[in-house]
VMD Tcl script that draws the C-alpha trace (Angstrom):
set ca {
  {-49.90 -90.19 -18.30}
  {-53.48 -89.30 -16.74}
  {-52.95 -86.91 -13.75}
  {-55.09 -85.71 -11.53}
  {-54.78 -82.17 -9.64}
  {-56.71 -81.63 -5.72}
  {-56.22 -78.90 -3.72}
  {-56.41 -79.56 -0.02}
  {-59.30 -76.74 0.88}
  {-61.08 -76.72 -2.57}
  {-61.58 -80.43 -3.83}
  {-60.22 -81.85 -7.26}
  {-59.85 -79.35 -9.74}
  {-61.90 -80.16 -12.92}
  {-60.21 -79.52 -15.82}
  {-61.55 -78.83 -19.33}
  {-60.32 -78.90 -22.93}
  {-62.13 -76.04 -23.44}
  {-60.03 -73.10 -22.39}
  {-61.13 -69.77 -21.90}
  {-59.34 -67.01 -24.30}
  {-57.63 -65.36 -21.38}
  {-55.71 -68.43 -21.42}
  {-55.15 -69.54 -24.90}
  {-52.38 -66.85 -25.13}
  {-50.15 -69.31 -22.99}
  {-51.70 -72.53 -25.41}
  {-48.39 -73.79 -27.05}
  {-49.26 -74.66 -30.34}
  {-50.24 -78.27 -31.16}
  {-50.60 -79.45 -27.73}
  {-53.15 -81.03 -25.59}
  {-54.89 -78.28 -23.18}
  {-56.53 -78.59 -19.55}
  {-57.26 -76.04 -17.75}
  {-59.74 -74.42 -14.98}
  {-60.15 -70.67 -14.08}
  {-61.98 -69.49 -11.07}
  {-62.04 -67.48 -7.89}
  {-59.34 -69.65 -6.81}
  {-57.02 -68.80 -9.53}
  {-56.04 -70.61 -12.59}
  {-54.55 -74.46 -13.51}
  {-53.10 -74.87 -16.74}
  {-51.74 -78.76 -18.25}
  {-50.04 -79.32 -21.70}
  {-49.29 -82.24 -22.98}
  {-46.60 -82.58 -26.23}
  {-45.79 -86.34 -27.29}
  {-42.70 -87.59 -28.88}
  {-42.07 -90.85 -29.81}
  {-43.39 -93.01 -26.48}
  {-42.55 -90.19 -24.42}
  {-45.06 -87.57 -22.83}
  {-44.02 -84.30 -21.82}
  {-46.11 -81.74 -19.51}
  {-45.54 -78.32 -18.96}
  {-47.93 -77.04 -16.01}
  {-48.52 -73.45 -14.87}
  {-50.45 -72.62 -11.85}
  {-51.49 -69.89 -9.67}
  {-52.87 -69.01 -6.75}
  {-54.81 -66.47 -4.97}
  {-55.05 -68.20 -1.67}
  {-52.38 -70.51 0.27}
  {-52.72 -74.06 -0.76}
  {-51.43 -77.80 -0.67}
  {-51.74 -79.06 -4.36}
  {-51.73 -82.79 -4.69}
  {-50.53 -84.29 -8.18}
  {-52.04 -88.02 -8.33}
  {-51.70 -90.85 -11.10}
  {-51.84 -94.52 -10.10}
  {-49.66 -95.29 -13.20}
  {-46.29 -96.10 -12.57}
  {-43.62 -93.04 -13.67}
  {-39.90 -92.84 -14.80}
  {-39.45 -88.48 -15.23}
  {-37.58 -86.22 -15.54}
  {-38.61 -83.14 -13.82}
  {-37.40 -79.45 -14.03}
  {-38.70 -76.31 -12.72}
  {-38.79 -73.36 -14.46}
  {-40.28 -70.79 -12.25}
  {-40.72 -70.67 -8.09}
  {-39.71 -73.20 -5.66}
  {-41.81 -76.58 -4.99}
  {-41.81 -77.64 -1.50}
  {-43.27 -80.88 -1.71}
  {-44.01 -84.40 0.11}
  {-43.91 -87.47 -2.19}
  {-45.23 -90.88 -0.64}
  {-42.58 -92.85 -2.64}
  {-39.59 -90.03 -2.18}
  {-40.15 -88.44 1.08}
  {-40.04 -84.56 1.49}
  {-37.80 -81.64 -0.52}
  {-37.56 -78.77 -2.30}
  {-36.93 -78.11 -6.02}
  {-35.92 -74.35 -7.08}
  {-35.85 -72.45 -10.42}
  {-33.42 -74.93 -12.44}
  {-33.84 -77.43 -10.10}
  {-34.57 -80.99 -11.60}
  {-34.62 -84.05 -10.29}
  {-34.93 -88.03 -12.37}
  {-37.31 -90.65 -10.31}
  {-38.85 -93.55 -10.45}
  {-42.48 -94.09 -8.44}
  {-44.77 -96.86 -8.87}
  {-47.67 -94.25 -8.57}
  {-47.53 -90.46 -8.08}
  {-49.03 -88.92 -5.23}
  {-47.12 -85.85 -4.68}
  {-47.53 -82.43 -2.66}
  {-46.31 -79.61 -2.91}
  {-47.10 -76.14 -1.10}
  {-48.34 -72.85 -3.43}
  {-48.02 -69.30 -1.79}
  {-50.68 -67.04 -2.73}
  {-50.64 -65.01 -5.94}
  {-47.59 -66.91 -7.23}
  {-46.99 -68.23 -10.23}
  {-45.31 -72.01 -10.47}
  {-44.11 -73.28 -13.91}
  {-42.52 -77.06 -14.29}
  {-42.11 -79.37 -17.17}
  {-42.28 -82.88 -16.57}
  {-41.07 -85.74 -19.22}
  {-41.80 -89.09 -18.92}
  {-40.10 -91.82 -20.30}
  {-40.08 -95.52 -20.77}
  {-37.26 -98.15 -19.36}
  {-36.53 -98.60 -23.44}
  {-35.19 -94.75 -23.12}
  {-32.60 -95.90 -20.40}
  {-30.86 -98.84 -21.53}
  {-28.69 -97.52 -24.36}
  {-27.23 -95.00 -21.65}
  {-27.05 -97.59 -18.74}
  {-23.10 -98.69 -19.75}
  {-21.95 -95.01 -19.47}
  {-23.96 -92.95 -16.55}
  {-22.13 -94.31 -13.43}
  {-25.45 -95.10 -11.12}
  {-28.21 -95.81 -13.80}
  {-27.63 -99.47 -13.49}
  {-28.75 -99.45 -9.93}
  {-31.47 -97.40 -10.37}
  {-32.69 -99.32 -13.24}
  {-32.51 -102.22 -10.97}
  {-34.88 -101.09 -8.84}
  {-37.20 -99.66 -11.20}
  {-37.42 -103.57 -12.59}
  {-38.60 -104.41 -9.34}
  {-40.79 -101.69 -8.86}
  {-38.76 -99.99 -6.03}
  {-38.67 -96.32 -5.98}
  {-35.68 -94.42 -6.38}
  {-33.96 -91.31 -7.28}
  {-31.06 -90.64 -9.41}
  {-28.06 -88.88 -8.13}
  {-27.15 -87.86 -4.52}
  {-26.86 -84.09 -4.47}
  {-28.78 -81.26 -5.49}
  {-28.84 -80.12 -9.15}
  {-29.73 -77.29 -11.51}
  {-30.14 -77.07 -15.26}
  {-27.57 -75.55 -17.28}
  {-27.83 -73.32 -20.57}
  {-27.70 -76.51 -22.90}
  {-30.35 -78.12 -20.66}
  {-32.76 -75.02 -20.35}
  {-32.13 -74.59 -24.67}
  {-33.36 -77.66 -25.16}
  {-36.28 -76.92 -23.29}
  {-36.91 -73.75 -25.09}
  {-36.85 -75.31 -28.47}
  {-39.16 -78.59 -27.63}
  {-41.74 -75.61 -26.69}
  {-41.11 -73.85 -29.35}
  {-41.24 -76.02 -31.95}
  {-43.00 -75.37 -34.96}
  {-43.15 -78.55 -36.77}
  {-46.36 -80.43 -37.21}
  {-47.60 -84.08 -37.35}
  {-44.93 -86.91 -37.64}
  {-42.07 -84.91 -38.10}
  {-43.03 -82.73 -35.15}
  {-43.03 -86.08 -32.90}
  {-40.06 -87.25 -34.50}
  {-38.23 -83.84 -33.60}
  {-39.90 -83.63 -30.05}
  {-38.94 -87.05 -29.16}
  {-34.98 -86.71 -30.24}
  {-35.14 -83.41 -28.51}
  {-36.54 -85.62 -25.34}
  {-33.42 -87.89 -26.01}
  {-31.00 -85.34 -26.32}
  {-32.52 -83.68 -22.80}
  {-32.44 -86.81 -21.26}
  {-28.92 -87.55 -22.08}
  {-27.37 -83.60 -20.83}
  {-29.53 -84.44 -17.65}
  {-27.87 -87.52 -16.73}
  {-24.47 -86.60 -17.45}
  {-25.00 -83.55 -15.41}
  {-26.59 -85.12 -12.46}
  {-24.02 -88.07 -11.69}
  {-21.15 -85.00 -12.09}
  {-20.16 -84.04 -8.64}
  {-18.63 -81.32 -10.21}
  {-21.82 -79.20 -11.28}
  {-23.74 -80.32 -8.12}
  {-25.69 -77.13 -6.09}
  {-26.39 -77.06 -2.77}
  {-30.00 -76.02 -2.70}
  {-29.88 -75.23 0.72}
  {-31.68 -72.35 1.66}
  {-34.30 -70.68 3.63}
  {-37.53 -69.36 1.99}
  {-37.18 -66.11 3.26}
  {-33.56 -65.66 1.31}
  {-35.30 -67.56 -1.88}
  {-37.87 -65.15 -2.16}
  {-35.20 -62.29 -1.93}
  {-33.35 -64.32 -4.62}
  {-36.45 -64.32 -6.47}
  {-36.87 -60.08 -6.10}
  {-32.96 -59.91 -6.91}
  {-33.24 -62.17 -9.74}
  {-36.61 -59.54 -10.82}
  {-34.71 -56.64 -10.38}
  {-32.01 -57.46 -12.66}
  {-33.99 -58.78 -15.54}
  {-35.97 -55.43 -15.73}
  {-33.34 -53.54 -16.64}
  {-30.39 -55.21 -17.94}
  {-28.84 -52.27 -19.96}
  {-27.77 -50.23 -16.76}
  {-24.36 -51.57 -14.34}
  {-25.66 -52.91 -11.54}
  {-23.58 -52.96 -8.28}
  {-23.41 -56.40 -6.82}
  {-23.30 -54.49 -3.34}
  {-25.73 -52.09 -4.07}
  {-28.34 -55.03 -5.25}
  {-27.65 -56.62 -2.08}
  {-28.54 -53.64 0.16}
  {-31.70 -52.89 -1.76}
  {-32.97 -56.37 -1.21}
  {-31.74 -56.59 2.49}
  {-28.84 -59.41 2.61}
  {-25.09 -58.83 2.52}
  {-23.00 -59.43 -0.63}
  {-22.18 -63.05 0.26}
  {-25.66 -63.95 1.37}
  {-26.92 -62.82 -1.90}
  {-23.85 -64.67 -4.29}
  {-24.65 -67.55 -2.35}
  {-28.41 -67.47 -2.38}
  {-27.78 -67.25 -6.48}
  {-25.67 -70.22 -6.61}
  {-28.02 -72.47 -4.09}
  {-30.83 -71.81 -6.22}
  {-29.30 -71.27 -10.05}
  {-25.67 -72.83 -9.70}
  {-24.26 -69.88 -10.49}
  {-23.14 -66.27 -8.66}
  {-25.03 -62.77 -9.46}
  {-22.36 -61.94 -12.17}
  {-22.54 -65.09 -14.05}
  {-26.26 -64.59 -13.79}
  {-27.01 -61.43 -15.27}
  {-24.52 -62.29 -18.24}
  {-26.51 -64.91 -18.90}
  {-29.12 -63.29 -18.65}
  {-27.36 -60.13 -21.37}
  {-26.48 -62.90 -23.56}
  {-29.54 -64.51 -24.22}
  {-31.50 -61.06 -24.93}
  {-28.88 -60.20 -27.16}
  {-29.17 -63.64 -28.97}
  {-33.12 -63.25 -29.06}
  {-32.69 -59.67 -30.32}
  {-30.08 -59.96 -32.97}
  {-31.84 -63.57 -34.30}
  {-35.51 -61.94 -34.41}
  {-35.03 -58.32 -35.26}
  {-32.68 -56.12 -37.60}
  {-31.46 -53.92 -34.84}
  {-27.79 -52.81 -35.00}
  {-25.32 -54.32 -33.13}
  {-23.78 -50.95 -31.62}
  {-27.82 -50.73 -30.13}
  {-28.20 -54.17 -29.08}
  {-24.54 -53.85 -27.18}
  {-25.84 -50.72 -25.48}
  {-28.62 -52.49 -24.18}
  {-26.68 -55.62 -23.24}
  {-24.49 -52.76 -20.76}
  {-21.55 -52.65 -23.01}
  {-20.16 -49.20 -24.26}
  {-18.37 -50.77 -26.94}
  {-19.72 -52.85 -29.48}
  {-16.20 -54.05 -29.97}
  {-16.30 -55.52 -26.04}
  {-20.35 -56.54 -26.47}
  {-18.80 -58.71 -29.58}
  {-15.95 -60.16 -27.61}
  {-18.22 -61.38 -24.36}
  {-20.90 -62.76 -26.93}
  {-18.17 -65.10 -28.94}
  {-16.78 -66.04 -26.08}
  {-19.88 -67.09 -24.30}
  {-21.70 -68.89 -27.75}
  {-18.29 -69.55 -29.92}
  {-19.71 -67.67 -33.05}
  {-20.48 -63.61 -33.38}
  {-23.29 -61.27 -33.15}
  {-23.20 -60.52 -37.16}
  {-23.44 -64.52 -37.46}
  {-26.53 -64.44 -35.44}
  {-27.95 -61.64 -37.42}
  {-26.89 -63.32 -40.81}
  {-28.27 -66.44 -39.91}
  {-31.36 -65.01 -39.05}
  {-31.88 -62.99 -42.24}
  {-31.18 -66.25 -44.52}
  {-33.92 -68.24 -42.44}
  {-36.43 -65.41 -43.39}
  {-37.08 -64.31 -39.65}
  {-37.06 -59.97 -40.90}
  {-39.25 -60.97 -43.59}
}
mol new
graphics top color blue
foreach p $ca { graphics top sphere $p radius 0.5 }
foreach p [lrange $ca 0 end-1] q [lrange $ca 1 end] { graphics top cylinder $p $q radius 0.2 }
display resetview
């Protein structure tokens, strides 16, 4: 997929292979690089291939205000998820909207010419995946509403799947994490990418036609950028209780304005959120390290390694000294 990148006071933005080592720390191994760095800020584009399917993960920031334009005259069935900030944006095909942290949408355009709004000295983070028609079929007898939308993408009719707002779960955003993290090389790293791809594709769908796990996403950017400090303030220190009410003073909004802020943007309310949030460290901590449980509870904001043990089964189905085994036997202390 050949994209292009404007900005609507600076011009296209040139991007080069050649990236300059201030950057390279963000390079994910084994992809294709773009990038540009000046006074305006920085673009970067990565692009990991599976089998027939593209996938781009694109940081960019700002110092200045601008209206980014994302153009490709080649038709485009994607999957698209944000991982960081909100994109207001303006599609020619798909009309106007707004995608948040964990918001995805899955379109179909006949070219992409898309805007979307960057506030100054912001960082935005989204992961595209494109796929082909082939990718759709096997699913179209089981996702109520893909039949439809296939039929207009036959005819070359834009559309969008699914009628209300959605976010990406924890299977959805683990996926994610492991096609960026994944180690393998050559065919087998393609081969891996691209069932990864499938498997992403598949949790998306079912997800999106479920009325069940749909999010409003309606909220003002004032409240989203308190979300956004909230959300900040939390993941700093994650060891400490944190008063629900007390977080919602410090950032300004009352206690329902804030639980519902969380659950427009993330699908889910401040509490859920931060043990998420106490879960995942805790899984990164006791896979990658030999630190004791009783610490790694402690940190997590349990007194008791007993309750610490309790919250993690229940929220992953297996125990912290599983993680840790597991982690020994795949050499990651050695």
């Amino acid at each position: 997929m050949n994209i292009r990148i404007e900005a609507a006071q600076g011009g296209e933005i040139h991007l080069s292979p050649v990236l300059p080592s201030s950057r390279n720390q963000l390079r994910i191994p084994d992809s294709i690089c773009y990038g540009a760095v000046g006074p305006f800020g920085h673009v970067l584009l990565q692009q990991l291939d599976g089998e027939d399917i593209s996938i781009h993960y694109n940081t960019l920031y700002f110092h200045e205000g601008e209206q980014i334009i994302y153009r490709s005259e080649e038709p485009a069935i994607c999957l698209q998820i944000i991982l960081n900030n909100s994109y207001y944006f303006d599609s020619r095909h798909l009309g106007k909207g707004v995608l948040h942290e964990r918001g995805m949408s899955f379109s179909y355009t006949p070219e992409i010419y898309t805007t979307f709004r960057c506030r100054p000295n912001e960082h935005y983070t989204h992961l595209t995946v494109y796929y082909q028609k082939k990718h759709l079929l096997s699913f179209v007898g089981s996702i109520p509403g893909l039949l439809p939308f296939m039929a207009k993408v036959s005819v070359g009719q834009a559309a969008r799947l699914g009628e209300y707002y959605m976010t990406a779960d924890t299977n959805i955003l683990s996926v994610i994490d492991n096609i960026l993290e994944c180690t393998y090389q050559g065919h087998i790293r393609e081969l891996y990418v691209g069932h990864l791809c499938t498997e992403l594709l598949l949790l998306s769908l079912v997800r999106m036609v479920g009325n069940s796990a749909s999010a409003s996403g309606m909220i003002s950017e004032d409240d989203t950028m308190h979300v956004y400090k909230a959300k900040e303030v939390i993941l700093q220190d994650m060891g400490h209780h944190i008063s629900l009410t007390s977080l919602a003073e410090y950032m300004g909004l009352s206690v329902y304005k804030l639980n519902h802020g969380f659950k427009s943007i993330y699908g889910i309310g401040v509490t859920e959120f931060l043990l998420e949030a106490r879960m995942k460290r805790a899984h990164q901590v006791l896979s990658e390290t030999e630190m004791p449980i009783g610490v790694v509870a402690r940190e997590s904001g349990y007194s008791h390694p007993h309750a610490f043990s309790l919250a993690f089964k229940k929220y992953f189905g297996y125990t912290p000294a599983f993680v840790q085994r597991s982690g020994r036997v795949n050499g990651n202390h050695w």
